[in-house]
N, CA, C and O atoms as a GROMACS GRO file, in nm:
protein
  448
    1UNK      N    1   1.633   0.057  -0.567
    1UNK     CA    2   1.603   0.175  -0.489
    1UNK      C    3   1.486   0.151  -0.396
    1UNK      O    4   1.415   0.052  -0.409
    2UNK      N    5   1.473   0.213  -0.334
    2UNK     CA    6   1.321   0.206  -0.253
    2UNK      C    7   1.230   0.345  -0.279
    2UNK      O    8   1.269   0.462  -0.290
    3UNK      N    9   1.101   0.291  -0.287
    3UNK     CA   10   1.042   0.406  -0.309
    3UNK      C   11   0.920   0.454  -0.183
    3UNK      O   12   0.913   0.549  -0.105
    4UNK      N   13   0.831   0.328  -0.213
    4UNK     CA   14   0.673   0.356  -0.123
    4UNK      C   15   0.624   0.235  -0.110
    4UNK      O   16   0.679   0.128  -0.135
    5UNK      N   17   0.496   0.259  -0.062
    5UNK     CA   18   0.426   0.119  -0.002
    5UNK      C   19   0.302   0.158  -0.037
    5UNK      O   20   0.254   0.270  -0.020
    6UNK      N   21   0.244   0.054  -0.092
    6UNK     CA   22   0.099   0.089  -0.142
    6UNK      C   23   0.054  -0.076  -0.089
    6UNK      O   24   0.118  -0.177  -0.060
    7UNK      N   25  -0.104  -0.035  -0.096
    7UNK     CA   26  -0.200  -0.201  -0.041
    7UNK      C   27  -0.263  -0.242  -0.190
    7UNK      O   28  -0.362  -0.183  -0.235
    8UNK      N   29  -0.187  -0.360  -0.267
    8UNK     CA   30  -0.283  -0.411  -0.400
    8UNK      C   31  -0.367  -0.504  -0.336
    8UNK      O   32  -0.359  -0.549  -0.221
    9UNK      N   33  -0.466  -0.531  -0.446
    9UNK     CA   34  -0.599  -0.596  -0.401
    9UNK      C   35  -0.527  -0.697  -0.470
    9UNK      O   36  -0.440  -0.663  -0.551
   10UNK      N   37  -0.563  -0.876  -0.439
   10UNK     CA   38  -0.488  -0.933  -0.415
   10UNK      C   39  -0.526  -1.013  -0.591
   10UNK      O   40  -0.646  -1.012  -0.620
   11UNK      N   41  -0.465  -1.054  -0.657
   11UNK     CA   42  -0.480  -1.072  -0.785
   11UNK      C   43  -0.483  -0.993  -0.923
   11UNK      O   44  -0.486  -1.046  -1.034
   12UNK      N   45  -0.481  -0.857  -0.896
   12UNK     CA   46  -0.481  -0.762  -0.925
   12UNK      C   47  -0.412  -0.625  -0.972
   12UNK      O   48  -0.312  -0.600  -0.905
   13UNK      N   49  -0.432  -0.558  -1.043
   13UNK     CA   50  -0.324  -0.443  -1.058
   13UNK      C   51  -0.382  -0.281  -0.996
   13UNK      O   52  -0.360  -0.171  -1.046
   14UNK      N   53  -0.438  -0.303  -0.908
   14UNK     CA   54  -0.557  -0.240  -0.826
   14UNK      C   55  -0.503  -0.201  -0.710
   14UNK      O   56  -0.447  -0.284  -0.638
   15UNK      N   57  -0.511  -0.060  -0.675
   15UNK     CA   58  -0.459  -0.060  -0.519
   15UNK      C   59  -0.505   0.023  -0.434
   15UNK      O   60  -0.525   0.135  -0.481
   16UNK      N   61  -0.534   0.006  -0.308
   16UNK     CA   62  -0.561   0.140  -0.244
   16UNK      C   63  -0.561   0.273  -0.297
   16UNK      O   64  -0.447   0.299  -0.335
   17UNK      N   65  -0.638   0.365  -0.316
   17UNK     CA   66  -0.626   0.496  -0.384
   17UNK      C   67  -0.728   0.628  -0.295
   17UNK      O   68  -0.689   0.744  -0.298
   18UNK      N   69  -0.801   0.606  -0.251
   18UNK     CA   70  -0.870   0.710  -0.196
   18UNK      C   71  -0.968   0.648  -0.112
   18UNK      O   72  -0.994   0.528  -0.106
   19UNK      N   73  -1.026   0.757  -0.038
   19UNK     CA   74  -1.146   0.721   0.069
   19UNK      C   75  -1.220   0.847   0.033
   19UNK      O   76  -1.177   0.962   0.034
   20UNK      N   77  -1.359   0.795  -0.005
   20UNK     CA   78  -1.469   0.892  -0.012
   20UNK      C   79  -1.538   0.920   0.126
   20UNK      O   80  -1.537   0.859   0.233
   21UNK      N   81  -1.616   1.072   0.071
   21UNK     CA   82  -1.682   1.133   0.211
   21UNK      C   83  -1.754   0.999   0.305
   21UNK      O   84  -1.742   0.985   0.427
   22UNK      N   85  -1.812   0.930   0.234
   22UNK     CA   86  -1.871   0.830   0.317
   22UNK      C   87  -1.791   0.721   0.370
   22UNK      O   88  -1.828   0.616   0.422
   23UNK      N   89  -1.678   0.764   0.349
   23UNK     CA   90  -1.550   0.618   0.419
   23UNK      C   91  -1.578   0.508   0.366
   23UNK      O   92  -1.618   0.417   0.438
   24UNK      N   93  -1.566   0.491   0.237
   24UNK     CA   94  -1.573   0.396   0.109
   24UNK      C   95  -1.446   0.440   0.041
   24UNK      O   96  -1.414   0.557   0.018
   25UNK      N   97  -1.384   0.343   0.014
   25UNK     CA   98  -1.228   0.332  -0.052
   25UNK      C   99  -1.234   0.327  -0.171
   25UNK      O  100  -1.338   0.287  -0.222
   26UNK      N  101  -1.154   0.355  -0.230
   26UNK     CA  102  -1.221   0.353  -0.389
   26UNK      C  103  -1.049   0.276  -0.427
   26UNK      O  104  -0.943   0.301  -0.370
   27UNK      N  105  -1.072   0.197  -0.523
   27UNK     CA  106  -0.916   0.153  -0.575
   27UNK      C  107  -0.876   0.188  -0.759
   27UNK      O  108  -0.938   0.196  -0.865
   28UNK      N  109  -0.773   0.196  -0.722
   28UNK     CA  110  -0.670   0.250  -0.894
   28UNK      C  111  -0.598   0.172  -0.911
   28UNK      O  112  -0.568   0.082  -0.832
   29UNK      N  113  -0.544   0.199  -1.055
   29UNK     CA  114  -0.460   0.116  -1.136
   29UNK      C  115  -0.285   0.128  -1.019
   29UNK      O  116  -0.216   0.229  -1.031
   30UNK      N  117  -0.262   0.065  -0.963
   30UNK     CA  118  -0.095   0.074  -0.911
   30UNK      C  119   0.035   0.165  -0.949
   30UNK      O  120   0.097   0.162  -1.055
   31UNK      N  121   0.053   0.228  -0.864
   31UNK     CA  122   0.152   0.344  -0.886
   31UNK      C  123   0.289   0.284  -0.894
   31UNK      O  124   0.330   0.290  -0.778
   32UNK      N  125   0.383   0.229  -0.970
   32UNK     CA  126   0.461   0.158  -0.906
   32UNK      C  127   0.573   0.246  -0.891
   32UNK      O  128   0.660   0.211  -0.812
   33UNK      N  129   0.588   0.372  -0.963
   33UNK     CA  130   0.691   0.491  -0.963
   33UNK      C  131   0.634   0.590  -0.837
   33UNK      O  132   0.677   0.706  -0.844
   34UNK      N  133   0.543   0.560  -0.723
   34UNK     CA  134   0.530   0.625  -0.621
   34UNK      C  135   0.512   0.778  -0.663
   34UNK      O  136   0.603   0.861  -0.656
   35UNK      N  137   0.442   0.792  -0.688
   35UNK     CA  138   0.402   0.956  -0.746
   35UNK      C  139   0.269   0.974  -0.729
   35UNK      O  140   0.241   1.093  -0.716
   36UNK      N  141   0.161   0.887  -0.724
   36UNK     CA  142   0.068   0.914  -0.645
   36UNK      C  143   0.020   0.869  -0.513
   36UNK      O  144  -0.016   0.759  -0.472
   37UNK      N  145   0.031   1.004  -0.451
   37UNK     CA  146   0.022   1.037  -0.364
   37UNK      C  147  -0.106   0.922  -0.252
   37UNK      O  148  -0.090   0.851  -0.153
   38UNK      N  149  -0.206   0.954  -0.323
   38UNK     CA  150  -0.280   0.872  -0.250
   38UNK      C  151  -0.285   0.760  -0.199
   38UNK      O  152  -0.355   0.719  -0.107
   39UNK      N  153  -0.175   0.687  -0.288
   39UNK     CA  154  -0.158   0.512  -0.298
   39UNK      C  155  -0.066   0.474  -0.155
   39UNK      O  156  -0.038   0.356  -0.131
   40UNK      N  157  -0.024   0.581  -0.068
   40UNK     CA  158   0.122   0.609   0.038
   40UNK      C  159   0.043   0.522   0.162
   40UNK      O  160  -0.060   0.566   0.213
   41UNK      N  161   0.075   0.455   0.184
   41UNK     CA  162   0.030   0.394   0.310
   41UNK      C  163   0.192   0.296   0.381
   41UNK      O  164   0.285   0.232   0.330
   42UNK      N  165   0.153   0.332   0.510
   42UNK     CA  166   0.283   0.314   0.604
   42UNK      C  167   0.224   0.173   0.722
   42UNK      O  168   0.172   0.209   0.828
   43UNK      N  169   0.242  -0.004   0.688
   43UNK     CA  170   0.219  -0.031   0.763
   43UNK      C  171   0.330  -0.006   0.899
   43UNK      O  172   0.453   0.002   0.887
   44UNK      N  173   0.265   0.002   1.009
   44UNK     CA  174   0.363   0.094   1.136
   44UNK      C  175   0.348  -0.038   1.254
   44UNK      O  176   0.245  -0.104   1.272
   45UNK      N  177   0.482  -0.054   1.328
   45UNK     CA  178   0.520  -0.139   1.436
   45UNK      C  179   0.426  -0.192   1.468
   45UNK      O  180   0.430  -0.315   1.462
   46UNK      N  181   0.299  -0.126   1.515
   46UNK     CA  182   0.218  -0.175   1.595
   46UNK      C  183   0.132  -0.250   1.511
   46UNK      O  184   0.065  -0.343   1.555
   47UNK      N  185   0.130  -0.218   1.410
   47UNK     CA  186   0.014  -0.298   1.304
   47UNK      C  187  -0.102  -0.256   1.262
   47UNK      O  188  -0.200  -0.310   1.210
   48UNK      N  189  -0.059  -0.098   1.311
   48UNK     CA  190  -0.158  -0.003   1.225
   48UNK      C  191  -0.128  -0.001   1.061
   48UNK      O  192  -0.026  -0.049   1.014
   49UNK      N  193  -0.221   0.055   0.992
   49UNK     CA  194  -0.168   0.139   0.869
   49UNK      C  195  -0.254   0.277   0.873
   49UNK      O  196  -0.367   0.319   0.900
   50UNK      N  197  -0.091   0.334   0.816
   50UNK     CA  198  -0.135   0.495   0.819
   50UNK      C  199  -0.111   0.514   0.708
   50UNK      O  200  -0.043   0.464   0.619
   51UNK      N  201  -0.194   0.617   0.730
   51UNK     CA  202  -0.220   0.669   0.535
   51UNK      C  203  -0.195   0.821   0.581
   51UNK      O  204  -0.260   0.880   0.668
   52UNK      N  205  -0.100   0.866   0.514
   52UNK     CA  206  -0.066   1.001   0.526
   52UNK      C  207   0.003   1.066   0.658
   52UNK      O  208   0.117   1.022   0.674
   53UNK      N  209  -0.037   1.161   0.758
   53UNK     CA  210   0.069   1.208   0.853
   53UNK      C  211  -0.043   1.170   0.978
   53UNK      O  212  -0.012   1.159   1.097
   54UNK      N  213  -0.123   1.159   0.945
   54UNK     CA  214  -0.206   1.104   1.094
   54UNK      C  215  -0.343   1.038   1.089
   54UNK      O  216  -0.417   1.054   1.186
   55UNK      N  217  -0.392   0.952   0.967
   55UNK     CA  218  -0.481   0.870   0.956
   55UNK      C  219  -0.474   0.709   0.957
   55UNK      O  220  -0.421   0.638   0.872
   56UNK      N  221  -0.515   0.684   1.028
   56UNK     CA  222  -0.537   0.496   0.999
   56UNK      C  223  -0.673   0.436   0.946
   56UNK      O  224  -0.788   0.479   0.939
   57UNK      N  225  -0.618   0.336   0.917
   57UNK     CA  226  -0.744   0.240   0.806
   57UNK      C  227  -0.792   0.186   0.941
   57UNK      O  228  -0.718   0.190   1.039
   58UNK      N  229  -0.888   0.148   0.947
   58UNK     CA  230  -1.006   0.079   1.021
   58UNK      C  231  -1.081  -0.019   0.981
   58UNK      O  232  -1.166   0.021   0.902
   59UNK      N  233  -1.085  -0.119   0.999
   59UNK     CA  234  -1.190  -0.241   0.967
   59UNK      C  235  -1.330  -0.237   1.073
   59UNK      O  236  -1.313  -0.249   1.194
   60UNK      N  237  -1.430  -0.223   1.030
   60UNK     CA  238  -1.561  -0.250   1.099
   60UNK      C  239  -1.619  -0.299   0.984
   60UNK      O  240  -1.591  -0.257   0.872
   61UNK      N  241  -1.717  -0.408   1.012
   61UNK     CA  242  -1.836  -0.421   0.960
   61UNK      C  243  -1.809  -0.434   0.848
   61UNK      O  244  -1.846  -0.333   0.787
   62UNK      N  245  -1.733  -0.548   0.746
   62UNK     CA  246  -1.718  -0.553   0.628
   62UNK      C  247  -1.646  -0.433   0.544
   62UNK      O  248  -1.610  -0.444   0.427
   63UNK      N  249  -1.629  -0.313   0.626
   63UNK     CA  250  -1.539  -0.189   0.577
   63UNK      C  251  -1.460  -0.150   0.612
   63UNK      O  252  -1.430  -0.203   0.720
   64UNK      N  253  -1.360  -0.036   0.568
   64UNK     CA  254  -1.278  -0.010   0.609
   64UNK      C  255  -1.306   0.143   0.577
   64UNK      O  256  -1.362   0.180   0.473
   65UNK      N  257  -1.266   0.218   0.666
   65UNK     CA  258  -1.266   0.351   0.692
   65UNK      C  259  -1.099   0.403   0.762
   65UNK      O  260  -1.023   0.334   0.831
   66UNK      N  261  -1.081   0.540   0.716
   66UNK     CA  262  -1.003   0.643   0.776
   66UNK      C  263  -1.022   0.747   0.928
   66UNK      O  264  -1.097   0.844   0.936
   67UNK      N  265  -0.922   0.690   1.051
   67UNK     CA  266  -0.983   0.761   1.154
   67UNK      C  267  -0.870   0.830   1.236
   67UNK      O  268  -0.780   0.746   1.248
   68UNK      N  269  -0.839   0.933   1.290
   68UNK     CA  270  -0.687   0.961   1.333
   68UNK      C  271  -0.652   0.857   1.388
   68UNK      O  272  -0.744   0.789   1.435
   69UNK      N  273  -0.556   0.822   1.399
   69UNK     CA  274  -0.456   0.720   1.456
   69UNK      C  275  -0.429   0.763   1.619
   69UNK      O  276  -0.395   0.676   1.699
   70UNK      N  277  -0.450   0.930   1.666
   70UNK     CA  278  -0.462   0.955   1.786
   70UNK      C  279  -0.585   0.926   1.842
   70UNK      O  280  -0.596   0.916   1.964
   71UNK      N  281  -0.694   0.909   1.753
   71UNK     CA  282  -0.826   0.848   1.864
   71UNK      C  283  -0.855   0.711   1.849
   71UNK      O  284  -0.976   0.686   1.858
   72UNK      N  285  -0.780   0.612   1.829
   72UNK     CA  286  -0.747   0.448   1.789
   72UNK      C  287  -0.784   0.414   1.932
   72UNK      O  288  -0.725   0.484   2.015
   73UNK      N  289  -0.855   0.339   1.974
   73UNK     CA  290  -0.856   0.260   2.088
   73UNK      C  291  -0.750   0.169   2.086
   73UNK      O  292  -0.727   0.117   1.977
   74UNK      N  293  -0.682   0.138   2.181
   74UNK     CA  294  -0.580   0.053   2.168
   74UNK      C  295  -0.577  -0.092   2.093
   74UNK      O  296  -0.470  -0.126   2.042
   75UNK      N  297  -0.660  -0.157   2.087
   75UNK     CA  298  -0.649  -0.290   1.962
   75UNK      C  299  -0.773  -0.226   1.888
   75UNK      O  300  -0.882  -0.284   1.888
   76UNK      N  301  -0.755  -0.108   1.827
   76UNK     CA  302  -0.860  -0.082   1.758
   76UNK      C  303  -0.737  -0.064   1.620
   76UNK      O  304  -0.617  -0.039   1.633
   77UNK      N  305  -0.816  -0.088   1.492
   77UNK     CA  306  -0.666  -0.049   1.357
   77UNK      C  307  -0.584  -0.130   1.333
   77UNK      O  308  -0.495  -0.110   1.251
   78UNK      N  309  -0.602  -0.268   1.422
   78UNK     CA  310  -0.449  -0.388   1.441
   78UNK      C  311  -0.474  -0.484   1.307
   78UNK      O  312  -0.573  -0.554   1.290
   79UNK      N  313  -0.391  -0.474   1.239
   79UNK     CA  314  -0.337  -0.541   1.115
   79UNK      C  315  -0.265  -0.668   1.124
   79UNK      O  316  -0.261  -0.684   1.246
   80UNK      N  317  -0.204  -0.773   1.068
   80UNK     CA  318  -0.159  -0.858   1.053
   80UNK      C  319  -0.069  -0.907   0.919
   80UNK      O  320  -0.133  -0.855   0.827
   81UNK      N  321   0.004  -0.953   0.880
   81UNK     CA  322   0.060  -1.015   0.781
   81UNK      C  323  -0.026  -1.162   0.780
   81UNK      O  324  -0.077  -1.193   0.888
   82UNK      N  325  -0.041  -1.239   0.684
   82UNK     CA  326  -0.106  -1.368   0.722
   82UNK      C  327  -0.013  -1.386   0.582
   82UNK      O  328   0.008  -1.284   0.516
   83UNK      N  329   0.036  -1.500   0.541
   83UNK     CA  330   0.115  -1.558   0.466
   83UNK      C  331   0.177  -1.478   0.336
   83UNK      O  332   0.150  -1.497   0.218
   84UNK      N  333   0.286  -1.363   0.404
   84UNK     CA  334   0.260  -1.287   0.273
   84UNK      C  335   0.335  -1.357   0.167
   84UNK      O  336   0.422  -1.438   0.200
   85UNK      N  337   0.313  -1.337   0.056
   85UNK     CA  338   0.375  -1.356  -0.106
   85UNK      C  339   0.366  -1.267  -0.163
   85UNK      O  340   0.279  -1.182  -0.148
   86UNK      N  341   0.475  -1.266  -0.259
   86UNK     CA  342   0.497  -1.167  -0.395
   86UNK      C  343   0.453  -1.206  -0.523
   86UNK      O  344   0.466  -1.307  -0.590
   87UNK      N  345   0.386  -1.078  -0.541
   87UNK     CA  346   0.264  -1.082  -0.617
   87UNK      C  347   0.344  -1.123  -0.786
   87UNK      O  348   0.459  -1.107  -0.826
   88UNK      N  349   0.212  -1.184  -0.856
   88UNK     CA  350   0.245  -1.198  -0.988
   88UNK      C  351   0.350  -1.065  -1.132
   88UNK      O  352   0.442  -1.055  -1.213
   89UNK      N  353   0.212  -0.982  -1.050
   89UNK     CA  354   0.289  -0.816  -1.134
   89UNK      C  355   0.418  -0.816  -1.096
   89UNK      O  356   0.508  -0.801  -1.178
   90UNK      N  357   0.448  -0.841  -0.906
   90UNK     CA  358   0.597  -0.739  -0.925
   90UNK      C  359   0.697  -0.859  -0.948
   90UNK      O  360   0.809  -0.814  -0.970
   91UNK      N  361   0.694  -0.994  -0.950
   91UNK     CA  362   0.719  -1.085  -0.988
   91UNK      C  363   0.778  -1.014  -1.171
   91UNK      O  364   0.893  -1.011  -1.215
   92UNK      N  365   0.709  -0.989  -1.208
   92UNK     CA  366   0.711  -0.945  -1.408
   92UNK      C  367   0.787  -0.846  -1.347
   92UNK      O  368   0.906  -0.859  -1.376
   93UNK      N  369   0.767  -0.765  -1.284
   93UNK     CA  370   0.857  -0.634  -1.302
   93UNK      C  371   0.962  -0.621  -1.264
   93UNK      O  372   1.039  -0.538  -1.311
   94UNK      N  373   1.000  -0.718  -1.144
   94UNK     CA  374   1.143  -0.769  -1.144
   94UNK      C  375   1.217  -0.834  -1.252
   94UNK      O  376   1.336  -0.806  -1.270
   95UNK      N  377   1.163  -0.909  -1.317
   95UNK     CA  378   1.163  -1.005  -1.428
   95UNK      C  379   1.263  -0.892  -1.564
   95UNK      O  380   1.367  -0.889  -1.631
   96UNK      N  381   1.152  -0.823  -1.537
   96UNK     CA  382   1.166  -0.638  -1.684
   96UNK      C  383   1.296  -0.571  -1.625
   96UNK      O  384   1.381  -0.565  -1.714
   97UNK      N  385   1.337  -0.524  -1.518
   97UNK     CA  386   1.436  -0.525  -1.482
   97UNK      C  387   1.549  -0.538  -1.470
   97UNK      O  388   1.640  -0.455  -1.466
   98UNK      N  389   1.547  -0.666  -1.463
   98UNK     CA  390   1.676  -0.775  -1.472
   98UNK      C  391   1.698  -0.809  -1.596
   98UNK      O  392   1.815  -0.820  -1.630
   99UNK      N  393   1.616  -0.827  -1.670
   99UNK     CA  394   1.624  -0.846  -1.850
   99UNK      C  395   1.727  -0.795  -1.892
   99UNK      O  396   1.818  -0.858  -1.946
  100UNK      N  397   1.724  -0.621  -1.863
  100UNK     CA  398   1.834  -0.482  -1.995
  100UNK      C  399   1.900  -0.450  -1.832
  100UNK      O  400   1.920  -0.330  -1.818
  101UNK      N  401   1.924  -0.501  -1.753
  101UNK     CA  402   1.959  -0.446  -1.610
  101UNK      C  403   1.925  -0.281  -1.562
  101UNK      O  404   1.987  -0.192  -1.505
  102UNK      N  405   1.796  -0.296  -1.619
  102UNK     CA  406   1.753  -0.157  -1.558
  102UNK      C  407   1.778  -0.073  -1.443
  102UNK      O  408   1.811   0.046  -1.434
  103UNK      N  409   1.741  -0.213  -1.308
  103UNK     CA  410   1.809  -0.209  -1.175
  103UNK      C  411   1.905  -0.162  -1.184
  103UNK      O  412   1.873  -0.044  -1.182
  104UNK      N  413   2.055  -0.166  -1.198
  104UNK     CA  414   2.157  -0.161  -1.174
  104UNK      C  415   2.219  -0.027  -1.287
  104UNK      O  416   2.324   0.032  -1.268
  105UNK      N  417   2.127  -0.003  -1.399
  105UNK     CA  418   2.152   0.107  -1.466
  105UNK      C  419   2.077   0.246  -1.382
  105UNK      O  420   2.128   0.356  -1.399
  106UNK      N  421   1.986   0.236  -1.314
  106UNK     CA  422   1.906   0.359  -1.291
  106UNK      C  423   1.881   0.277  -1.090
  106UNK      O  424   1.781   0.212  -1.060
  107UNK      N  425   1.975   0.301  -1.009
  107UNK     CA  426   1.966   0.223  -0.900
  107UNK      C  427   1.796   0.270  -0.853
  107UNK      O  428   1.702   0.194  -0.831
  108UNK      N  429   1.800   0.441  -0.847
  108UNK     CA  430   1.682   0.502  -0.808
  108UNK      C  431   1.542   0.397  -0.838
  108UNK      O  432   1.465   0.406  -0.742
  109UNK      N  433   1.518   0.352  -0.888
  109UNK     CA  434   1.405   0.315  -0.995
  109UNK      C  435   1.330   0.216  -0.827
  109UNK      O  436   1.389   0.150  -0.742
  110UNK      N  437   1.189   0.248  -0.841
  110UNK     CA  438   1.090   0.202  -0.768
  110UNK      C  439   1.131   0.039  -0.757
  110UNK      O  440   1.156  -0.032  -0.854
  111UNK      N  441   1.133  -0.016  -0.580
  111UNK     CA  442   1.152  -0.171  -0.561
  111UNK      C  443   1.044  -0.270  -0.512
  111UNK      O  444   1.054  -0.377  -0.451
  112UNK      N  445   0.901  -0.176  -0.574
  112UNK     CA  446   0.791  -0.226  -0.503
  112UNK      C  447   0.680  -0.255  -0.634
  112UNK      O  448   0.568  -0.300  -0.610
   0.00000   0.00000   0.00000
């Protein structure tokens, strides 16, 4: 099935989860059944990521902050893929899956 897209920290079972008042990110344990909400991030064509219906992540200065995506300077928010791989966890959870054919018993079931 497909569910959502979340950002894990890279070794980790850790993922994107919130941005505090001071635009400090705070990270959680991985949603992999997409139910929290916070974890929703949309990388988009251009190579933004949006988080929710009109925020993007921002890199400055060793941080990353939340800023509308309508006041983005044009290569301001630009993202990249750099060698992606699949991670160890969803590696296992494909693994759990395929074991009792969970996949194919419950198609719905989260593919991330």
């Amino acid at each position: 099935g497909k569910c959502c897209s979340g950002l894990r920290l890279h070794g980790t079972n850790n993922c994107f989860d919130f941005f505090d008042s001071k635009g400090g990110i705070h990270m959680y344990s991985c949603d992999v059944m997409g139910r929290n909400m916070n974890q929703q991030y949309q990388l988009q064509q251009d190579g933004r990521l949006q988080k929710g219906e009109q925020d993007c992540i921002v890199a400055q200065e060793n941080r990353v902050s939340l800023k509308p995506c309508a006041d983005l300077q044009p290569n301001e928010g630009i993202f990249r893929k750099i060698e992606p791989q699949e991670t160890k966890e969803y590696q296992v959870y494909r693994r759990e899956l395929a074991k009792d054919q969970w996949d194919s018993k419950f198609p719905a079931l989260p593919d991330n």
